[in-house]
Structure formats: structure tokens, C-alpha cells
PDB file of N, H, CA, C and O in Angstrom:
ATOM      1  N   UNK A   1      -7.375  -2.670  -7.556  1.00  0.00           N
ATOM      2  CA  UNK A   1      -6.037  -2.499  -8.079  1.00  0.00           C
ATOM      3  C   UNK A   1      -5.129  -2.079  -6.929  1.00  0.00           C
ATOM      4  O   UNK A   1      -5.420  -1.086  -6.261  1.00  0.00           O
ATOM      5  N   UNK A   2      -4.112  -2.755  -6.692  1.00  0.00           N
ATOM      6  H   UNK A   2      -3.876  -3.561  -7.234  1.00  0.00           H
ATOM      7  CA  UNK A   2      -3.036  -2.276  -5.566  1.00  0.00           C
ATOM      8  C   UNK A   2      -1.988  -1.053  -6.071  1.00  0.00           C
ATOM      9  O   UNK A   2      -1.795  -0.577  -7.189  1.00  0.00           O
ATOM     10  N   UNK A   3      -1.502  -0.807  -4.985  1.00  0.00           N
ATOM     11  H   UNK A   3      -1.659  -1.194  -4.077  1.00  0.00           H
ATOM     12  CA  UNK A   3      -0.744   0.488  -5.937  1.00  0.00           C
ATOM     13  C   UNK A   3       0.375  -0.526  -6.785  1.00  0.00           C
ATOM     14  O   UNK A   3       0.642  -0.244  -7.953  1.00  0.00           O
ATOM     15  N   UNK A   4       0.981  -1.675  -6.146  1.00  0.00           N
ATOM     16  H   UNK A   4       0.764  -1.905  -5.198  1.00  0.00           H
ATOM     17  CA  UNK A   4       1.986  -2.415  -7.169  1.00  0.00           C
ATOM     18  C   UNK A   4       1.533  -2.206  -8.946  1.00  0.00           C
ATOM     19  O   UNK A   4       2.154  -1.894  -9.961  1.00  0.00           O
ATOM     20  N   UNK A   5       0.188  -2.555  -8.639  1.00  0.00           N
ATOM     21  H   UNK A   5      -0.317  -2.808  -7.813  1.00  0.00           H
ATOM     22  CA  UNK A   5      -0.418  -2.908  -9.904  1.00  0.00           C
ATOM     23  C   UNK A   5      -0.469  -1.857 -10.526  1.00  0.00           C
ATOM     24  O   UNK A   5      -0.403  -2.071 -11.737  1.00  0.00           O
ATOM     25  N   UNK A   6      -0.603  -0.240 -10.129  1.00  0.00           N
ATOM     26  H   UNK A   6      -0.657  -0.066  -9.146  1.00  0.00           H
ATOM     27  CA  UNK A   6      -1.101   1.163 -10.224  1.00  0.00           C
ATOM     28  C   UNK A   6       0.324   1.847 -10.858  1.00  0.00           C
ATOM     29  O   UNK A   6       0.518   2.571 -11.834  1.00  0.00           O
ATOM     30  N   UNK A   7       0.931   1.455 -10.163  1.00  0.00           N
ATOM     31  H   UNK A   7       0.774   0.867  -9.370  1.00  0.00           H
ATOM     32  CA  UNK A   7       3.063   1.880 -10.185  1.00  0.00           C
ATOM     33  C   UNK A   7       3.142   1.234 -11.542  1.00  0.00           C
ATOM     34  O   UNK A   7       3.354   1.884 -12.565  1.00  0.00           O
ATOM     35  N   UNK A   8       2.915  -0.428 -11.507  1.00  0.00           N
ATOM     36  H   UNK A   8       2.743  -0.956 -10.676  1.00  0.00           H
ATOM     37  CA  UNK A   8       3.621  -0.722 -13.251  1.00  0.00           C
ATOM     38  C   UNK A   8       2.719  -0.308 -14.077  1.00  0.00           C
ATOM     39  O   UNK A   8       3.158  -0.363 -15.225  1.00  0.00           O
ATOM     40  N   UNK A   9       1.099   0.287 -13.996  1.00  0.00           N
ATOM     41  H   UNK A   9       0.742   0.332 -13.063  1.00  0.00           H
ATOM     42  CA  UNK A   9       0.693   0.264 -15.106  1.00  0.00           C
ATOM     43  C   UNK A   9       0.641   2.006 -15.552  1.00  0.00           C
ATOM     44  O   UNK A   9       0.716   2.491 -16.681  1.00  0.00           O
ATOM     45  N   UNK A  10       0.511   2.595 -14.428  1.00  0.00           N
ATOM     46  H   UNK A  10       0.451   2.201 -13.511  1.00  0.00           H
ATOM     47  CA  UNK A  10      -0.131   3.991 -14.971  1.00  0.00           C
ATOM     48  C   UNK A  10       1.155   4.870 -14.591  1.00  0.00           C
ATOM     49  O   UNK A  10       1.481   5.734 -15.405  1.00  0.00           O
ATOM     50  N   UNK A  11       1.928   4.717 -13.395  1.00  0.00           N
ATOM     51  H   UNK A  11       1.663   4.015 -12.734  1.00  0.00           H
ATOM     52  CA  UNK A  11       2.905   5.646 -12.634  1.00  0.00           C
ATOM     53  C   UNK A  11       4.288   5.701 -13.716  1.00  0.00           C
ATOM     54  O   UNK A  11       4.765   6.692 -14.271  1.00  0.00           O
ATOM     55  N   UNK A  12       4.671   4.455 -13.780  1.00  0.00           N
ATOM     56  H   UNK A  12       4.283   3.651 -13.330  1.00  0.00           H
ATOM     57  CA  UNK A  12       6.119   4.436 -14.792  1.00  0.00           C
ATOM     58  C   UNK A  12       5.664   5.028 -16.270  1.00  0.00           C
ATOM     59  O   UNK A  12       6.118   6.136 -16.558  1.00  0.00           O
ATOM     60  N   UNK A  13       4.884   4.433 -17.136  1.00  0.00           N
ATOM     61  H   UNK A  13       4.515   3.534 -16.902  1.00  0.00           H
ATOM     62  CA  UNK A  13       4.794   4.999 -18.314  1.00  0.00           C
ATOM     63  C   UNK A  13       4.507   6.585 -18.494  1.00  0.00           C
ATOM     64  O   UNK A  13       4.665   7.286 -19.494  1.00  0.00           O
ATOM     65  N   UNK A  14       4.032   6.925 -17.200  1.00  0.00           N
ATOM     66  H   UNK A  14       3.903   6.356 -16.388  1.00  0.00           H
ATOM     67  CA  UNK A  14       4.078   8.927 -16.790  1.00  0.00           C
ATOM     68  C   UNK A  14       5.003   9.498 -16.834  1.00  0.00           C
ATOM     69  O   UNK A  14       5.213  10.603 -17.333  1.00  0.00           O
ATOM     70  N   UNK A  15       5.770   8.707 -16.236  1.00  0.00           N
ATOM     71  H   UNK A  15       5.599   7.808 -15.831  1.00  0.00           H
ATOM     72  CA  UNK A  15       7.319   9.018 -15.676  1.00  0.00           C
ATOM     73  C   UNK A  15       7.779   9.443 -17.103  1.00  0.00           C
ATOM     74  O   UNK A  15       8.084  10.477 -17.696  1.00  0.00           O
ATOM     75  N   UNK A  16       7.692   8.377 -17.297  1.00  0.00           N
ATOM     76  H   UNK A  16       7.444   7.537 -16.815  1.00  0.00           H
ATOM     77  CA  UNK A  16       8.517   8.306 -19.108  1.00  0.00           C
ATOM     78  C   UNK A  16       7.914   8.859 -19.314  1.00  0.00           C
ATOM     79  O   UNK A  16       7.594   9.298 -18.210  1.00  0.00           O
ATOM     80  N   UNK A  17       7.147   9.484 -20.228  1.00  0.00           N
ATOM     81  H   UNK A  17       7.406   9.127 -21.126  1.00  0.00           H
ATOM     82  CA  UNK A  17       5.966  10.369 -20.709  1.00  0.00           C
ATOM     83  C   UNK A  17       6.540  11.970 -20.480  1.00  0.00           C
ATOM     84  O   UNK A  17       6.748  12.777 -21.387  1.00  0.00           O
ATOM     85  N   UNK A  18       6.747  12.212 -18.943  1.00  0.00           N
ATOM     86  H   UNK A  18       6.578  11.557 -18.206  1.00  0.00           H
ATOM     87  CA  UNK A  18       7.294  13.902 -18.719  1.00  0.00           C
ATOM     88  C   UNK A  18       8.536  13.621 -19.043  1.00  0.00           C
ATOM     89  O   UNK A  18       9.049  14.570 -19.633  1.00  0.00           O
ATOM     90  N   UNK A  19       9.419  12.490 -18.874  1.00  0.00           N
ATOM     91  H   UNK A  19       9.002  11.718 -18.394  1.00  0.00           H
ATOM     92  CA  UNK A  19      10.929  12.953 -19.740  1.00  0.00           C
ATOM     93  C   UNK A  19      10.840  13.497 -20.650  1.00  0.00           C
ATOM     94  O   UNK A  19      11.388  14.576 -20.877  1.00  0.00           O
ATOM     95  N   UNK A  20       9.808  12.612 -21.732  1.00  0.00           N
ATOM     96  H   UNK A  20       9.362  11.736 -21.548  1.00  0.00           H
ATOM     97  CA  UNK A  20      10.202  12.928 -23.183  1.00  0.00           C
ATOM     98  C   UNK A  20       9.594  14.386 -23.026  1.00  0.00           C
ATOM     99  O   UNK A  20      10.093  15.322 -23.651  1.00  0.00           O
ATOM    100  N   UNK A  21       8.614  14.546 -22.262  1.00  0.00           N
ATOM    101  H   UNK A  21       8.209  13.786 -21.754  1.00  0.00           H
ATOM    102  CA  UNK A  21       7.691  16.176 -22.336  1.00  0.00           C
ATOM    103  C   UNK A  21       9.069  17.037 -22.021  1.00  0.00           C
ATOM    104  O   UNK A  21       9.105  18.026 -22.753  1.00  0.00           O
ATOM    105  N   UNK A  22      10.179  16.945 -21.169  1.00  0.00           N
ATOM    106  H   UNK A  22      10.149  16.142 -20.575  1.00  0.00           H
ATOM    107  CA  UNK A  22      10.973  17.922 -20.935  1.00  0.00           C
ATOM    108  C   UNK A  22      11.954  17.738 -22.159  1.00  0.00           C
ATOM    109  O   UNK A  22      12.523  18.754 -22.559  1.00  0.00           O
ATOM    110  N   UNK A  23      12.118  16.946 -22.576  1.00  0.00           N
ATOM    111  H   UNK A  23      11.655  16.121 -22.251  1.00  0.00           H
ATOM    112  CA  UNK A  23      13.248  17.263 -24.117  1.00  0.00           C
ATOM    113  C   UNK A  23      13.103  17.673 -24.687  1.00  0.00           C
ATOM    114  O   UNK A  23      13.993  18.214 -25.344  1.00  0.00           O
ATOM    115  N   UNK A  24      11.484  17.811 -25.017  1.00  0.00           N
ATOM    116  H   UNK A  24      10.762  17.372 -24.483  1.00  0.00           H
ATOM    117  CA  UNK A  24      10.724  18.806 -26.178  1.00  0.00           C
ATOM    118  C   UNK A  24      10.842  19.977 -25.862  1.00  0.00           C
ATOM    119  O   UNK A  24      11.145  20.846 -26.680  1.00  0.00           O
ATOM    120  N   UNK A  25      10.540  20.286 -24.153  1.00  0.00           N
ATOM    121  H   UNK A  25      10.294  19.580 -23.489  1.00  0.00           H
ATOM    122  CA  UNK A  25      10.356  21.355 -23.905  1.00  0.00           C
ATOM    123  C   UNK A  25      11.869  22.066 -24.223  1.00  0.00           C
ATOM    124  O   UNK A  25      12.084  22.935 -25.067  1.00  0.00           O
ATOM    125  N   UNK A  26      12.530  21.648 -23.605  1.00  0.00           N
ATOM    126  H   UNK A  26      12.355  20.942 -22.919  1.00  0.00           H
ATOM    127  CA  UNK A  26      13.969  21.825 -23.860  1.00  0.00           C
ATOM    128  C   UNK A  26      14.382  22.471 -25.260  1.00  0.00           C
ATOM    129  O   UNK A  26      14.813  23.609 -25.446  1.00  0.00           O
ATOM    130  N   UNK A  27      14.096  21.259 -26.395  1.00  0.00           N
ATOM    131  H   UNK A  27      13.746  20.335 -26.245  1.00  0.00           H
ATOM    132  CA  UNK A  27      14.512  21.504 -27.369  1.00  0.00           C
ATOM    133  C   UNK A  27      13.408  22.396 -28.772  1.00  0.00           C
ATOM    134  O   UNK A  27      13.683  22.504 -29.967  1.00  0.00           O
ATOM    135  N   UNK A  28      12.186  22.895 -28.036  1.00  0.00           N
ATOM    136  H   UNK A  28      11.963  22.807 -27.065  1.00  0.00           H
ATOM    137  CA  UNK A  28      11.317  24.054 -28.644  1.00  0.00           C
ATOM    138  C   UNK A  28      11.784  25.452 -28.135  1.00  0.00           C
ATOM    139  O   UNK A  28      11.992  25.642 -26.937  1.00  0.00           O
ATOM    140  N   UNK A  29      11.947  26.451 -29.101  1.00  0.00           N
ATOM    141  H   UNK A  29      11.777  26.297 -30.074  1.00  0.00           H
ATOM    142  CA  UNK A  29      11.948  27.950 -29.206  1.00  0.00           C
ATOM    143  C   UNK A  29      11.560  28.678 -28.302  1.00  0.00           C
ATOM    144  O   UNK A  29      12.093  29.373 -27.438  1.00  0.00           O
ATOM    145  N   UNK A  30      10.081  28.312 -28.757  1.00  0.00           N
ATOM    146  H   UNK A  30       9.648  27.747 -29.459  1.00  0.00           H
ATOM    147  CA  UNK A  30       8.825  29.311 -28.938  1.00  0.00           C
ATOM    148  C   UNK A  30       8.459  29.894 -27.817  1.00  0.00           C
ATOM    149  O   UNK A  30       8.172  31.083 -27.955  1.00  0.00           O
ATOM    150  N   UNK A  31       8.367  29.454 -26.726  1.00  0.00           N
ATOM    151  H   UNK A  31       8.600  28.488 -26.614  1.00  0.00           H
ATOM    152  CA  UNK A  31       7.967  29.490 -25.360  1.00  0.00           C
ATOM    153  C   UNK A  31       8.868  29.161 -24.045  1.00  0.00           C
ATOM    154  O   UNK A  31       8.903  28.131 -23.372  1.00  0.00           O
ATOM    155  N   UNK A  32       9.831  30.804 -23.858  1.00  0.00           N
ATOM    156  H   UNK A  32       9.802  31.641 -24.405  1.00  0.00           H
ATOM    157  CA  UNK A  32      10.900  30.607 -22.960  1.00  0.00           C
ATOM    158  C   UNK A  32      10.397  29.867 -21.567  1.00  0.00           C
ATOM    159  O   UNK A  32      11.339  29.715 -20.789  1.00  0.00           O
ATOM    160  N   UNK A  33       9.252  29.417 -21.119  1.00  0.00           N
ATOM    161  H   UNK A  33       8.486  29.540 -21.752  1.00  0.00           H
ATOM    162  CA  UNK A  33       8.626  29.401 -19.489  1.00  0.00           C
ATOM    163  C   UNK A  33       9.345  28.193 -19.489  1.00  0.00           C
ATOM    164  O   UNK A  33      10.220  27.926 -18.665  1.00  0.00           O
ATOM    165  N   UNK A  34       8.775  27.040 -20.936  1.00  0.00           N
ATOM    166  H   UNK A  34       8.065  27.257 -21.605  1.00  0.00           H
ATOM    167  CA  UNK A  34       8.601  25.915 -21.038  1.00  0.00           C
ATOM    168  C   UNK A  34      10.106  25.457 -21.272  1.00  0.00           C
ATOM    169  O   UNK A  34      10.368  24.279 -21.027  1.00  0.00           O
ATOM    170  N   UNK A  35      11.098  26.283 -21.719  1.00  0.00           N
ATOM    171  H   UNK A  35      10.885  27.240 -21.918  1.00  0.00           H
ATOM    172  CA  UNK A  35      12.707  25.421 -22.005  1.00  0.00           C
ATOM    173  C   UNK A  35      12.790  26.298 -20.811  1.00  0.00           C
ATOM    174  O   UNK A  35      13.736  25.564 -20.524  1.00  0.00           O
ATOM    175  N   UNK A  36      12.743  26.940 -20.072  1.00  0.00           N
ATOM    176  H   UNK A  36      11.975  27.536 -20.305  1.00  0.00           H
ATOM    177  CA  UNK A  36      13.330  27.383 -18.768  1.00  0.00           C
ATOM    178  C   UNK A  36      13.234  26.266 -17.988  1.00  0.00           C
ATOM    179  O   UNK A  36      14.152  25.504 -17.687  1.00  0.00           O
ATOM    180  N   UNK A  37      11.655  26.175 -17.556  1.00  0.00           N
ATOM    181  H   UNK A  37      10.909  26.795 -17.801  1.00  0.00           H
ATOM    182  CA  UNK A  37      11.411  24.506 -16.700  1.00  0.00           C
ATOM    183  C   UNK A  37      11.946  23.227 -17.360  1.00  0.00           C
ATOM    184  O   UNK A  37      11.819  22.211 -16.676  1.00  0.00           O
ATOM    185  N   UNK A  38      12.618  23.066 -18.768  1.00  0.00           N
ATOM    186  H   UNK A  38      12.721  23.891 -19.324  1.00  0.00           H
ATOM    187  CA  UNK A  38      12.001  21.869 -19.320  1.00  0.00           C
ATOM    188  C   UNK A  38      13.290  20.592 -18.387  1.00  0.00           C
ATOM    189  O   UNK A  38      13.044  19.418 -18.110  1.00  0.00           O
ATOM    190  N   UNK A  39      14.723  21.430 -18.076  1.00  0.00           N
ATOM    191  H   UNK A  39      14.923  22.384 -18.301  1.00  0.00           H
ATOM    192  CA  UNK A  39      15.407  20.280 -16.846  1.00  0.00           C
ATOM    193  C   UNK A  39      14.823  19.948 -15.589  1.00  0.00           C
ATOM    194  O   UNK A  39      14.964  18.998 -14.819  1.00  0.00           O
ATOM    195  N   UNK A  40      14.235  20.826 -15.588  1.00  0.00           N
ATOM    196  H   UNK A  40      14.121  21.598 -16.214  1.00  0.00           H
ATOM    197  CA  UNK A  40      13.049  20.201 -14.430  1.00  0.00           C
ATOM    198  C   UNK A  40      12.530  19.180 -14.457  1.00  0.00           C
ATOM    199  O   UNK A  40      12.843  18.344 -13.609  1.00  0.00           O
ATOM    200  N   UNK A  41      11.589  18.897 -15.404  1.00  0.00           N
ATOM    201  H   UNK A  41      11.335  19.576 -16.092  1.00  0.00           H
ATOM    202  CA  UNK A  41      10.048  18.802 -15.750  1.00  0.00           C
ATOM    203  C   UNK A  41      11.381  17.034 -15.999  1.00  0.00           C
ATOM    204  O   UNK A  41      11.278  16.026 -15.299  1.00  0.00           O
ATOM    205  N   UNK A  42      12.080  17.158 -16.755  1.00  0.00           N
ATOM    206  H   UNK A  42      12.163  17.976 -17.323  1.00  0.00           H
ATOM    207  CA  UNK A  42      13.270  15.955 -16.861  1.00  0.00           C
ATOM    208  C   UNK A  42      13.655  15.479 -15.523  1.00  0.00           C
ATOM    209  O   UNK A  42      13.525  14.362 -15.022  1.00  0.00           O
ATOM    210  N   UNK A  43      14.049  16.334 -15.153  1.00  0.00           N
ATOM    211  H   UNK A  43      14.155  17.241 -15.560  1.00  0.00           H
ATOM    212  CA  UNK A  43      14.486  15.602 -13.410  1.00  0.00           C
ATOM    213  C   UNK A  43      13.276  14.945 -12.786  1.00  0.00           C
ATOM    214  O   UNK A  43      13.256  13.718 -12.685  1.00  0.00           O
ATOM    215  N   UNK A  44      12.414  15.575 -12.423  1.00  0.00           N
ATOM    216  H   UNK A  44      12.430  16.571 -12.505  1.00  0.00           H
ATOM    217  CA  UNK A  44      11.053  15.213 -11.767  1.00  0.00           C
ATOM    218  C   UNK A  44      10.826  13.636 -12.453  1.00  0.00           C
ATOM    219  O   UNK A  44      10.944  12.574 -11.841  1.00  0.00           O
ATOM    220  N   UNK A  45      10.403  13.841 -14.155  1.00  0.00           N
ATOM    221  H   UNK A  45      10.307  14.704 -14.652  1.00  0.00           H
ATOM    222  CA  UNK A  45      10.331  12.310 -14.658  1.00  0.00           C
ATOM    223  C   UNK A  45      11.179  11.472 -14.389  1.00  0.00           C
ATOM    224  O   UNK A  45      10.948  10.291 -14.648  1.00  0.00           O
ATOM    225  N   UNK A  46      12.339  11.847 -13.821  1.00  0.00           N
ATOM    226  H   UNK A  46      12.527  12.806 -13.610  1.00  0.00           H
ATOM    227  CA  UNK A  46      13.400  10.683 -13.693  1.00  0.00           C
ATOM    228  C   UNK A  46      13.589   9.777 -12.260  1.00  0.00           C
ATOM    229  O   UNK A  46      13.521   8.552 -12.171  1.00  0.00           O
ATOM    230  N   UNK A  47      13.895  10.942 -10.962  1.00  0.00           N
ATOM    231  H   UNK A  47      13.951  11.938 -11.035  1.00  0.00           H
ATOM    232  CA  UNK A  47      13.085  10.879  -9.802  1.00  0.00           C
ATOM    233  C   UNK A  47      12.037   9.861  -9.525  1.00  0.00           C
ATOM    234  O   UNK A  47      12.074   8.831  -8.852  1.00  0.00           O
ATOM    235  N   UNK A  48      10.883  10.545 -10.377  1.00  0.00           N
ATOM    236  H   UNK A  48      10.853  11.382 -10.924  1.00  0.00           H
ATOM    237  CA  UNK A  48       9.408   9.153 -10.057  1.00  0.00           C
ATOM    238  C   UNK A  48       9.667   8.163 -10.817  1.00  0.00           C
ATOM    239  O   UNK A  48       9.270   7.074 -10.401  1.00  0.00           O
ATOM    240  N   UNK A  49      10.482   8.190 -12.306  1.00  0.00           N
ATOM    241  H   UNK A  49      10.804   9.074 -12.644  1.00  0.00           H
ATOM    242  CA  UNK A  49      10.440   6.790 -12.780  1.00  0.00           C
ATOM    243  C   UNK A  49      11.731   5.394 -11.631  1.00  0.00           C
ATOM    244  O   UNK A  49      11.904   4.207 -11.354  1.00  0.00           O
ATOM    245  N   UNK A  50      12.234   6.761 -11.418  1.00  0.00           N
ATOM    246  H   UNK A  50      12.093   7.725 -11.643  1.00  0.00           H
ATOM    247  CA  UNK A  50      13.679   5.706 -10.731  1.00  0.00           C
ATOM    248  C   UNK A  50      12.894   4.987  -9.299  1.00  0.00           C
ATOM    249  O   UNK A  50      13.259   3.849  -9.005  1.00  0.00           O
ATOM    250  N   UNK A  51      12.005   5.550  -8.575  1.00  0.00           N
ATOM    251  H   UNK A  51      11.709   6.475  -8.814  1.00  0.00           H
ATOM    252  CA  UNK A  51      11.107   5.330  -7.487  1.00  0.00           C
ATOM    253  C   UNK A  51      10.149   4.528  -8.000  1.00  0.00           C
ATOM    254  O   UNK A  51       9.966   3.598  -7.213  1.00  0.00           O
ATOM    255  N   UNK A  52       9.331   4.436  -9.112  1.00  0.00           N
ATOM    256  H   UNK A  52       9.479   5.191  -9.751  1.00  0.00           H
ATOM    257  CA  UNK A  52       8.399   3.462  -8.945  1.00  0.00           C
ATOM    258  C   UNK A  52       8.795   2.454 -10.183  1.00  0.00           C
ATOM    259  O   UNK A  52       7.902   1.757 -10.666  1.00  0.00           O
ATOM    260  N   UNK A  53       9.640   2.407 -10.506  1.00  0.00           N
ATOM    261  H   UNK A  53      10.365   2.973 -10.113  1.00  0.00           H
ATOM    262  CA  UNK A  53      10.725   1.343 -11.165  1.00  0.00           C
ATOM    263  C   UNK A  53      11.217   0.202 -10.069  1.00  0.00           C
ATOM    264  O   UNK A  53      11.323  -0.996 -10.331  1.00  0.00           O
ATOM    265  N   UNK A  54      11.475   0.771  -8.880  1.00  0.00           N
ATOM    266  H   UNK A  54      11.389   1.744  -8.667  1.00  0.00           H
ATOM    267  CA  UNK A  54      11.902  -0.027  -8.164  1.00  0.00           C
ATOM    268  C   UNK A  54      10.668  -1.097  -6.905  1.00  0.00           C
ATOM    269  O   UNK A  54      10.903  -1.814  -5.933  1.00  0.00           O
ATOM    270  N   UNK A  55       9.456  -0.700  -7.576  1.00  0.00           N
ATOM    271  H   UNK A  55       9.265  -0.117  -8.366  1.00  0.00           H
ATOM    272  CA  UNK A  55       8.469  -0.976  -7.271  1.00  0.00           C
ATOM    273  C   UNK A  55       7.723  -1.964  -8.042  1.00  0.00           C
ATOM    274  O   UNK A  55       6.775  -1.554  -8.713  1.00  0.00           O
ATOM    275  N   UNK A  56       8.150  -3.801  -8.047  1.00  0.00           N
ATOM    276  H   UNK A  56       8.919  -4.134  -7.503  1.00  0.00           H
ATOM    277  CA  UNK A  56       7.761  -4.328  -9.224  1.00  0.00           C
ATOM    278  C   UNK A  56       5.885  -4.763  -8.978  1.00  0.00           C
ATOM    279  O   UNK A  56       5.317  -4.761  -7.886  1.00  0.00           O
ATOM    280  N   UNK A  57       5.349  -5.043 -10.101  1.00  0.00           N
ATOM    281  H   UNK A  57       5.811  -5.044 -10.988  1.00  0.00           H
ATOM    282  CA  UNK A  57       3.963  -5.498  -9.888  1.00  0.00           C
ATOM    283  C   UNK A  57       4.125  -6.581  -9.042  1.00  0.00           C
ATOM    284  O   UNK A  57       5.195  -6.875  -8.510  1.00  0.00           O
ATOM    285  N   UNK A  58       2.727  -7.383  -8.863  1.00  0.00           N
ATOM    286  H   UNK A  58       1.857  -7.143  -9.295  1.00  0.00           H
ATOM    287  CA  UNK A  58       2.674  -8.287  -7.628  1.00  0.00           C
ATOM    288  C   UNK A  58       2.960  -9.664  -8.463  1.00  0.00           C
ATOM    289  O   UNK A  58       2.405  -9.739  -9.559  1.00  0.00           O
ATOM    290  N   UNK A  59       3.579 -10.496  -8.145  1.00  0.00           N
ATOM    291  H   UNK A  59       4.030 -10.435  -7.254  1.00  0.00           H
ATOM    292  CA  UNK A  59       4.259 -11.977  -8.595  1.00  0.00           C
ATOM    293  C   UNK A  59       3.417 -12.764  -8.340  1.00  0.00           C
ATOM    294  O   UNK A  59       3.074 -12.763  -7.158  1.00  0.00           O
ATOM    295  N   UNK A  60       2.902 -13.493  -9.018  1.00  0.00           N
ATOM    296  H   UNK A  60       3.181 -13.494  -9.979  1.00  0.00           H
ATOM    297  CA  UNK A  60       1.535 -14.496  -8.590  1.00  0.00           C
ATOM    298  C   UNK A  60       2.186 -15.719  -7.338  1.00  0.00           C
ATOM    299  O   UNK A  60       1.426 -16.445  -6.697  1.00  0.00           O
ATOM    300  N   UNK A  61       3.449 -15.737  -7.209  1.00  0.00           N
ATOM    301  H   UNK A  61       4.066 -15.148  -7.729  1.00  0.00           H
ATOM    302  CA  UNK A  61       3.880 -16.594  -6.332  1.00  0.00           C
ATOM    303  C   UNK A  61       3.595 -16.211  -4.705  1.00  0.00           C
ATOM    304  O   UNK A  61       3.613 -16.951  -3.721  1.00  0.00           O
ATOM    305  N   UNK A  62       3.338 -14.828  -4.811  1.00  0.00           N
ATOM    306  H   UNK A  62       3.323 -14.227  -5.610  1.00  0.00           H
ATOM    307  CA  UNK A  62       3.332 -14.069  -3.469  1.00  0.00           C
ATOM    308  C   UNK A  62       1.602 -14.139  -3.375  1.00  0.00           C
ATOM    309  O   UNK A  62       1.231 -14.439  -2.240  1.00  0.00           O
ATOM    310  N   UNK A  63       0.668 -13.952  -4.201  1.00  0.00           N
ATOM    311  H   UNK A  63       0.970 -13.708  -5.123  1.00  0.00           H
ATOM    312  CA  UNK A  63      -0.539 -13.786  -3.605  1.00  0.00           C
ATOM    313  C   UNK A  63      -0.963 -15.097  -3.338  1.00  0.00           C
ATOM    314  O   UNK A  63      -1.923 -15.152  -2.568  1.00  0.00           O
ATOM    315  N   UNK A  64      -0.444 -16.379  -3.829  1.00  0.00           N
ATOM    316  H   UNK A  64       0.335 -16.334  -4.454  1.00  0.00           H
ATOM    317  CA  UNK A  64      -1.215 -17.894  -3.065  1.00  0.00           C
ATOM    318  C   UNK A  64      -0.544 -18.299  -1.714  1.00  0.00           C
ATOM    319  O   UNK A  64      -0.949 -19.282  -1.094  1.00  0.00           O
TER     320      UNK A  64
END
């Protein structure tokens, strides 16, 4: 697996994954640590998604 292949399959859907983890965090009570970090934990997901977004898988035109 190349990282192209690694970036669209496992890296972006992470990305996305800690956004939504920081909105929750954000928007739960219970546990000041977690809405303290949770614009973080949002920035960070946004950061790596905007970086390996711009990283497309490999085009079968390029490997022949």
C-alpha cells in the first residue's frame, strides 16, 4: 500500500472522524478537559484533513 493509497483510505476519514470527535467534545457538559481541548482536537482534524485531501490516490493512468 503506498501512502497515496494510505492518505485516501485510512488518513482522511480520521481526519473527519476527530472533527466530529471535537463538536461533541465541544458540545458535552460533563467533562471540562474535553470542551476545553475540544477547538483543538477540531483544528488538528481540519489541518490533517486539508493536508491529506490534497493528496489524491494513485490514477491508474500514472502507474502504466
Amino acid at each position: 500500500m503506498t501512502f497515496r493509497q494510505l492518505s485516501a483510505s485510512v488518513l482522511e476519514p480520521l481526519c473527519q472522524t476527530l472533527m466530529i470527535v471535537g463538536i461533541v467534545c465541544l458540545c458535552q457538559p460533563w467533562v471540562e478537559v474535553l470542551h476545553r481541548y475540544g477547538v483543538t482536537i477540531i483544528l488538528v482534524g481540519l489541518v490533517g484533513f486539508s493536508i491529506f485531501s490534497k493528496i489524491g490516490p494513485d490514477s491508474a493512468g500514472e502507474q502504466q
